[in-house]
N, C-alpha and C positions, 0 to 999 in steps of 0.2 A: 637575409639568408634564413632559411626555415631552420627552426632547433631540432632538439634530440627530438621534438613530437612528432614530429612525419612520418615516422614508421610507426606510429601505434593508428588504430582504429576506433577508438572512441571520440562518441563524434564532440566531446567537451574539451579531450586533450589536440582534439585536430583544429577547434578554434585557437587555439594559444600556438598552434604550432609555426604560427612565423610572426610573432612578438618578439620586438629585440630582447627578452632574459632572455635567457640560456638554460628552457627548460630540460629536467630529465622527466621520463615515469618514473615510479618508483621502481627503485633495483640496485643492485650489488653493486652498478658501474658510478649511480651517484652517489653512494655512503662511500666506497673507493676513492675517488675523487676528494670527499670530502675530508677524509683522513689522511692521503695525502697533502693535502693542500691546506689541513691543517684549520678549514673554517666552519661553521658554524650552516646547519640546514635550516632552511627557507619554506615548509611545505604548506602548499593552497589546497584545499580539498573545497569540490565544488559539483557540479551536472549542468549540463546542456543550456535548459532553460532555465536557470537560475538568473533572477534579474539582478542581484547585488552583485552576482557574480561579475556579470557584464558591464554593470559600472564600474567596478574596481579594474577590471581587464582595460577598459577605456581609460579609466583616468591614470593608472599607473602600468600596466604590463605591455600598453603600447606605447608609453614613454622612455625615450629614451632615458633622459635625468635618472628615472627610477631604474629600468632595467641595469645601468651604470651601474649604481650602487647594486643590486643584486648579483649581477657580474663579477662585479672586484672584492666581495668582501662576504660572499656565500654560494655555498650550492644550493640550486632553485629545482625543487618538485611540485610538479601537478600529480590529484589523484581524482580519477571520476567517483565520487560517494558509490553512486551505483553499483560499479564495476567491482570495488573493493568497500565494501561497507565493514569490512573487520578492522580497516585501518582505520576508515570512517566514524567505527562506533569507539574504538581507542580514544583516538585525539580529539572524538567530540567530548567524552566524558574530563578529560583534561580540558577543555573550552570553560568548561562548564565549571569544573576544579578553580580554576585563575579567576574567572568573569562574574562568573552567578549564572550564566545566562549558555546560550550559544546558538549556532545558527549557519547559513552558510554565506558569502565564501568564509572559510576554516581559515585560519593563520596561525602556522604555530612555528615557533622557533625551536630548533634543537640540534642535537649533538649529534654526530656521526653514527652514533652509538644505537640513535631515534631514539633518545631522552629530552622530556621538553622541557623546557624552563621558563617560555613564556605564550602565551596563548592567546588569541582573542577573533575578529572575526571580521567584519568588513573596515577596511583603515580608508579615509581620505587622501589623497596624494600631500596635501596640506595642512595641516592641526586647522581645525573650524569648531565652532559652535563647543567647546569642549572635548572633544576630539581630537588625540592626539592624529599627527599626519603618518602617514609610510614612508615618507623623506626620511622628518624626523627621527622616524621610531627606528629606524635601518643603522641609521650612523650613531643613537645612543648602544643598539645591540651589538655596532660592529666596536664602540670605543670600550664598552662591559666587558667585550669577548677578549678582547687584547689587554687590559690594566685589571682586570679584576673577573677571570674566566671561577675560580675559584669558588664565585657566591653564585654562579648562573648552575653549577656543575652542583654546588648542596642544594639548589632551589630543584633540580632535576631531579635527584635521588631522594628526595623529602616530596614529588606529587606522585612519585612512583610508589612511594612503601604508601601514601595514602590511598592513592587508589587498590593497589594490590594487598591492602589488609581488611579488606569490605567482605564483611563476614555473611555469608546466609544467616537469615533470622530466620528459625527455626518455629514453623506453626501448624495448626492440623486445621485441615481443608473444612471450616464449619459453615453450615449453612446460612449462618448469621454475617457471614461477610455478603452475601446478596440483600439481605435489607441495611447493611450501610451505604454498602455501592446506593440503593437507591436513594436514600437520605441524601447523601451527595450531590447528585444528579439534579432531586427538587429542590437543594438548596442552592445549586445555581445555576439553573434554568431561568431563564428569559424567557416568561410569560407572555410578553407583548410580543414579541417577536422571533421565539425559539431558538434553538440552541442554549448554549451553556454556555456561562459566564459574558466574561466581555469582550470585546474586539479587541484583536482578529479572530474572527471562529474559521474552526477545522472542521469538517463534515464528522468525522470519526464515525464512521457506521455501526461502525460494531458497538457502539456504546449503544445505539437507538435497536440492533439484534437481540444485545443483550435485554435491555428494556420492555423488549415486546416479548417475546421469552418469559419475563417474569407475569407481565400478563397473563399469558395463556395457562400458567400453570399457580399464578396465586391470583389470578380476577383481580390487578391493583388496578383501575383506570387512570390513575393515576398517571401511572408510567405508560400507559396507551396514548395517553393524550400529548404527553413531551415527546415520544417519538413521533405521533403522528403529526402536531403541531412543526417539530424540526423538517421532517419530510419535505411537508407542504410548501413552509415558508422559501425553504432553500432552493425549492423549485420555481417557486414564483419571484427571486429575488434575479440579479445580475450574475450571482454563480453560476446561474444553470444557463447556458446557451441557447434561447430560443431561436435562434434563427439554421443554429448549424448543429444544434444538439449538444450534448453532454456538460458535466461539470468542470468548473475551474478548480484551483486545487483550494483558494479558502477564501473567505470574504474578509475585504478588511476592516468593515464597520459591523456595528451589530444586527444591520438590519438584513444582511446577509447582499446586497446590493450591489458592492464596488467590490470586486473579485483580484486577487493575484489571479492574474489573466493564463496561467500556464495550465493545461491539462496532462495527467496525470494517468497513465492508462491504470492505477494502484484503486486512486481514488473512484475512477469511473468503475471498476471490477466490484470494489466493496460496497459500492451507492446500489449497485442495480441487484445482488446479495440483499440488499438493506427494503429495497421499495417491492422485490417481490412476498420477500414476508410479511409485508406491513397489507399485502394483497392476497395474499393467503390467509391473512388474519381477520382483514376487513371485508374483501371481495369486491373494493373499491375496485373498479375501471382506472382512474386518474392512475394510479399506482403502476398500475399492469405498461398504462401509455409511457409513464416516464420512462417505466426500465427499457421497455423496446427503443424510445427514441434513444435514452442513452447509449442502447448495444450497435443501434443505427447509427451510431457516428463511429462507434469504434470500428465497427465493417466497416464504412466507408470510408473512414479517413487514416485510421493506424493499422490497420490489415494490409501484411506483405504478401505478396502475388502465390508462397510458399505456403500461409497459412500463418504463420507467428505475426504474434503482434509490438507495435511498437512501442518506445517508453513514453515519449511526450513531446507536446507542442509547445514552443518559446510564447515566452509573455508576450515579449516584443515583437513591434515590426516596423522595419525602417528605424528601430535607436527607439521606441517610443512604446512603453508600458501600452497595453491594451488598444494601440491604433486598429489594429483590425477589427477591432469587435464594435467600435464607435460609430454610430449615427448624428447626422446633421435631419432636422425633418426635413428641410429641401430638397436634399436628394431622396428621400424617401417620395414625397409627393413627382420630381420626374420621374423617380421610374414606374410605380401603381398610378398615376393620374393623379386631379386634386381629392374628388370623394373619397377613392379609397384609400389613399393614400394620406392622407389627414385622420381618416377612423384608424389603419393601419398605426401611426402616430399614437391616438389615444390610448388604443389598446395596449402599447408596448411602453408607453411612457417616453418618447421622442418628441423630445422638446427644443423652444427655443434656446430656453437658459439653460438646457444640459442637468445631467446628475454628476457628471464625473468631468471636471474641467474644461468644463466649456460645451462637451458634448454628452452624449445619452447610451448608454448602456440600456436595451430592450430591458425591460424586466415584466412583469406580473403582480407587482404589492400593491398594485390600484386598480387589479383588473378582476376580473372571473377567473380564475384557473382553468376552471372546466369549461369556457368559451372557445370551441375551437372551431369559430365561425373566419379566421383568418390565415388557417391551416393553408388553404389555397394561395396563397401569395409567398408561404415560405420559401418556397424553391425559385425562385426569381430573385427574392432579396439576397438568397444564399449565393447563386451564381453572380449576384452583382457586387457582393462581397469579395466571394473570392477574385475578381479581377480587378478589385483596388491593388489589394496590399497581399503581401506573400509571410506565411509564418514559418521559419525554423523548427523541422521535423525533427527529434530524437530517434531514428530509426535503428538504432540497437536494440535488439530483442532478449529478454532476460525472462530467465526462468520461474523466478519465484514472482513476478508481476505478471507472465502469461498462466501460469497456472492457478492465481485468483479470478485470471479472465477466462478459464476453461470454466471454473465453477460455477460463476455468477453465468453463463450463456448456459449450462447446464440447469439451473435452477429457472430461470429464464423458459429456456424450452420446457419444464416441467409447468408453470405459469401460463405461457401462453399456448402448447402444444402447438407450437410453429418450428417444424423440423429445420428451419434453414438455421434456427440457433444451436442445435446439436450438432448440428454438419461442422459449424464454424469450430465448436468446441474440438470435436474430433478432429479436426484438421491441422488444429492449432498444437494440441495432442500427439499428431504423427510428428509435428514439427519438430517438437522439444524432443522425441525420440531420434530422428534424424537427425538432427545438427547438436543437439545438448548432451547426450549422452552416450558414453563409451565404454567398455569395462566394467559395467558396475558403478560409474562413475557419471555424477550429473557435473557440467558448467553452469558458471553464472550468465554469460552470454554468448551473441554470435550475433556477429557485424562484419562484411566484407569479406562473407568464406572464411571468418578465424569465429575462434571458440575463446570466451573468456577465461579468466582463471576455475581454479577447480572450484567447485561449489560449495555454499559454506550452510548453514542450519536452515535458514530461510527457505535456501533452493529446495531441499530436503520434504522439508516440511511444508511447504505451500504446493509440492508438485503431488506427495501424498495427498494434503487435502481433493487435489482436482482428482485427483483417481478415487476417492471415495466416492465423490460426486458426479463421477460419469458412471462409476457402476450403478450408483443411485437414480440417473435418470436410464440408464439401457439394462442394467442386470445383465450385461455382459460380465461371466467371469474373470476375462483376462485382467480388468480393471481392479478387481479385488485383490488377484494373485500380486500384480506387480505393487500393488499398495500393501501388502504384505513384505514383499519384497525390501522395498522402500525403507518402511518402519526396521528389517532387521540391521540397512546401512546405516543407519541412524545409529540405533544401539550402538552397530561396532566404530562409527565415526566420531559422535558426537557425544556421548553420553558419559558423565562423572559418577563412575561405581561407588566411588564412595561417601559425596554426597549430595548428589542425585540431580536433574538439572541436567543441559546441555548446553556445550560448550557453542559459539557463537563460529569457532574453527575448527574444524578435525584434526586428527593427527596427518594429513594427508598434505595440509594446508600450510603456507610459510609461518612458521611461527614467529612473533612479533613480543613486544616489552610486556604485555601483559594478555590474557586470555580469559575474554568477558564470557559471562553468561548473560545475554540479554533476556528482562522477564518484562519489561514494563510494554504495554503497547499505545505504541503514536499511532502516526497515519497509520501506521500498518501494525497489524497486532503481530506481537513477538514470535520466532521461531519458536520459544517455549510456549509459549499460551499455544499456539495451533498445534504443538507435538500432545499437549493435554487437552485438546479439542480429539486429534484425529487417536489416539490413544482411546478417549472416552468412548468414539464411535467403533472404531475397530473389536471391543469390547464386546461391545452391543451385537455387532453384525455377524463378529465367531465367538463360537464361544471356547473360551480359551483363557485357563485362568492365569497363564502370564501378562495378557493383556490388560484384564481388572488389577492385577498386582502391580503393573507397572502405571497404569492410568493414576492409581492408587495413590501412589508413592510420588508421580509429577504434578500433582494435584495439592500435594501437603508440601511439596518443595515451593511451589508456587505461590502457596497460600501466608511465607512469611513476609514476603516484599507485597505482597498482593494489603495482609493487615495494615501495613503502614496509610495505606490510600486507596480501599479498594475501589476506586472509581474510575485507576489508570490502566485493570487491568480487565477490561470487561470481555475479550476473550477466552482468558481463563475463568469466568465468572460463567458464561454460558456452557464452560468443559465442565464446571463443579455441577450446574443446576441439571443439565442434563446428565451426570453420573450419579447423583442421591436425588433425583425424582424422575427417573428414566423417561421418554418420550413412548409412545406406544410404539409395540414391535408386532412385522406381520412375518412370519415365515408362508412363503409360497411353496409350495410341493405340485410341482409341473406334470400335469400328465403324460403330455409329450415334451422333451426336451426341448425340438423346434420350434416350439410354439411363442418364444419369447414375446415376440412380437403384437402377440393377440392378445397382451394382458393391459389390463384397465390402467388408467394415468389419474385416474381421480382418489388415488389416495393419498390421506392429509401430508403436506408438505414434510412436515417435521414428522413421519413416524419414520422407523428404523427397517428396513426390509433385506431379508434375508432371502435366498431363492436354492431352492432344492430340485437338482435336475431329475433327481429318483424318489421316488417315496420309502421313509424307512420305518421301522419298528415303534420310533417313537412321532412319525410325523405319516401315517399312511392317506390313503387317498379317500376322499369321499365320494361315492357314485362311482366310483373311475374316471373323477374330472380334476384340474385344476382344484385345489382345496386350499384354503387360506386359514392359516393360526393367528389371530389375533389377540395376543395379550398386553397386561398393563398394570402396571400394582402388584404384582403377584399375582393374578388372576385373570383368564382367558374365557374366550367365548366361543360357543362350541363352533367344530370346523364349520366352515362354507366353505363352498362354489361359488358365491359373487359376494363382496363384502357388502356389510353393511355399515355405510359411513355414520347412519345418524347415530351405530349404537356404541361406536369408537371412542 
């Protein structure tokens, strides 16, 4: 019999929903229960394509023996991270409190009360290898919880006053924190092979935006070269999908080769963000192709028929890490013939003896990159791919992951001046207005005609970013006003007047044991670094000295957890560099209003551009044409009528 999951629409709580536990979602009806009945919660936090998740689901939540025990002696909740990333980012921070570590699937034990006392993260059905079991671990927590509830209940109220006494470190936003970040960066960068540190490596783009950023504006080569080096590599290894396009979410060895096989619409949004700067920078080709083919898969494969996009594709398929994406050469030489289909082999690395158990993950680390004499053959191998094996779609569409993928097809279209990626952004755009927002009010998702919960800083702040960067690529006003708009929900939702920062939940939001402010940025840079990014930019674009005052003030909020490691925080590290060494700014002064359309696409990526429908007192017209103010430093070149980029 299906559990309490049935009625939810997430597609990670709709796998569990006919597991013999006795799931709930999270909600008042299982803490109720649980205080009634007098036992001890059970909560799994996890997502769709999560592969440990799916093992653990397998070896214990469709066992009976175990669901038993979770039956008789707990109440059992499922939470999708996604959907609810504030409970997410809570009990991960307690994972990590207990463990050292953390990761998903989440496991934490606690009270009615959602006080945890014991924490950890994927369990065996059986103790192995050093590893306690989930058998085990259930009937020591259930024999704790009835002979000695006492020491579970001090161990609960002793990780709550530690985490909830973590104090802001107090520091001023100095320029010196961008030459540590990079010290950081070259002291553990992999030379041979790119990226940072050791395996498993994460793409982290914004580490490699931030990187080239400092290029452009102190000449390091240095740091040109580990970003460009990281690009390359990561392109030519098994992360990046030759065959069907885009990235996986990380590689598990150093050489970036053997992929956690799940895609990421986070990851694919910030990579192609990432490869058209490094093409803006360079003027490389190679660059310009990745981010297309990248945006080419997310069209074609997580674009809903509405315009929103999807969250992610399962590692799995058929039970089996990375089956879909594996090659045998055999079937490669039936289906291209023997010649080509043997140089097709060479090319891609498809071998007898495999790279990856037994068989071949395509990659590039022995080939040309820039050989795209085989281009011809992809769309055969791709359709012959898809009618092997079938992947598990995440098709819940969330907001603060489609509006990095407004931005990135916006910067995109500004790169290749190929309108069908504006079309996509904008549509994607109307999406999140129709179905996310209401009231004044953004959601985190929408699956199956419903709306997720109310939206937390993320949503916020990643949907302002994309409205920066659609006025950025159209100079349509509307996109400025409502990212105005945006920034003042912010304030009134999220924002700590008194000492400064925002909160990860609004007032609007369930309130829960404790309320983080997240500052650090993982895969995805933090709701605060991007609120001190689009702050920085909003600055720049009006002028408005609440805007500098408040950039100001979230910039030296940030800068205390930022001193401890600035190398975690390289979003807000591109907010600081571009607030004390501003990028160039052009004000447009339109001759005719209408005429948006007719204006030039060839100015530098990164400058700041402001647009004036009238000419005023202080910005009048020259000739009676279009006239452009381009300044920088404090200092300006006299008006034009058509810019001049060499003297920019």
């Amino acid at each position: 019999m299906p559990n309490q999951l049935q009625y939810e629409t997430s597609p990670y709580l709709l796998q569990h929903a006919e597991n013999p536990v006795n799931w709930y979602p999270w909600g008042e009806e299982a803490f109720r229960r649980a205080r009634e009945e007098d036992k001890p919660v059970f909560l799994s936090i996890g997502y769709s394509t999560c592969h440990w998740c799916h093992v653990m689901a397998h070896e214990s939540f469709e066992d009976e023996e175990i669901a038993g025990l979770l039956n008789r002696y707990f109440i059992s909740i499922k939470v999708d991270k996604e959907e609810r990333p504030d409970i997410d980012s809570i009990y991960m921070s307690v994972c990590q409190a207990f463990t050292g570590s953390g990761g998903w699937p989440t496991s934490i034990f606690m009270t009615a009360e959602q006080k945890p006392f014991l924490a950890g993260t994927y369990f065996p059905k059986k103790s192995r290898g050093g590893m306690i079991g989930l058998r085990e671990l259930l009937l020591a927590v259930h024999e704790k919880w009835e002979q000695d509830r006492a020491a579970l209940l001090y161990q609960a109220q002793e990780i709550i006053s530690q985490l909830g006494q973590q104090e802001d470190v107090k520091s001023k936003a100095d320029i010196e924190l961008l030459d540590s970040a990079a010290a950081i960066y070259e002291r553990t960068y992999d030379r041979k092979n790119g990226g940072f540190g050791r395996a498993p490596k994460f793409p982290s783009p914004h580490n490699l935006l931030f990187l080239m950023a400092l290029y452009e504006r102190e000449g390091s080569k240095t740091c040109l070269e580990m970003a460009e080096h990281t690009l390359i590599q990561m392109y030519r290894g098994g992360i990046f999908d030759h065959i069907g396009f885009g990235f996986c979410r990380y590689s598990t060895d150093a050489q970036f080769l053997a992929p956690h096989f799940e895609k990421m619409l986070y990851d694919n949004a910030l990579l192609i963000l990432a490869y058209c700067r490094a093409y803006a920078i360079t003027q490389k080709e190679t660059y310009r192709q990745i981010a297309e083919r990248t945006a080419d898969f997310i069209l074609r494969e997580m674009a809903s028929p509405e315009g929103g996009f999807y969250s992610a594709q399962d590692a799995d398929s058929d039970g089996e890490e990375g089956k879909y994406y594996l090659f045998d050469p055999e079937e490669i030489i039936r289906l291209l013939g023997s010649k080509d289909g043997e140089a097709f082999n060479r090319h891609f690395d498809i071998t007898s003896q495999g790279n990856f158990e037994g068989k071949s993950i395509p990659n590039l680390l022995h080939s040309d990159p820039e050989n795209h004499s085989f281009d011809g053959f992809l769309g055969q191998v791709y359709q012959y791919r898809k009618q092997r094996f079938s992947l598990h779609l995440d098709d819940k569409i969330l907001t603060s992951w489609n509006s990095l993928m407004i931005a990135a097809l916006c910067r995109l279209y500004l790169a290749s001046k190929n309108p069908a990626y504006l079309e996509a952004a904008k549509k994607a755009d109307s999406f999140i207005q129709k179905k996310l927002c209401r009231d004044k009010m953004l959601y985190v998702s929408f699956r199956a005609g419903k709306q997720g919960a109310k939206g937390f800083l993320d949503d916020y702040a990643f949907y302002l970013f994309s409205q920066l960067e659609l006025y950025r690529a159209t100079l349509e006003q509307e996109y400025l006003d409502r990212a105005e708009k945006l920034c003042q929900e912010v304030f009134t939702k999220f924002q700590d007047q008194e000492k400064g920062g925002f909160y990860l939940y609004g007032a609007e939001n369930e309130p829960l044991i404790l309320r983080p402010k997240e500052t650090y940025d993982g895969a995805i840079p933090s709701g605060n670094s991007m609120m001190a990014w689009n702050l920085v930019h909003l600055s720049q674009v009006i002028p408005n000295e609440n805007y500098e005052y408040e950039a100001e003030r979230q910039l030296n909020f940030l800068a205390g957890a930022a001193s401890q490691y600035p190398a975690g925080y390289a979003m807000f590290l591109l907010a600081l560099l571009d607030f004390r060494e501003p990028p160039p700014k052009a004000t447009i002064v339109l001759a005719d209003s209408g005429n948006i359309g007719k204006l030039p696409l060839t100015l530098p990526e990164n400058m700041v551009i402001r647009l004036l429908g009238r000419p005023s007192e202080d910005f009048p017209l020259k000739d009676n044409q279009t006239t452009f103010y381009i300044c920088q430093n404090h200092s300006c070149l006299p008006p034009m009528n058509h810019p001049d980029i060499n003297s920019i």
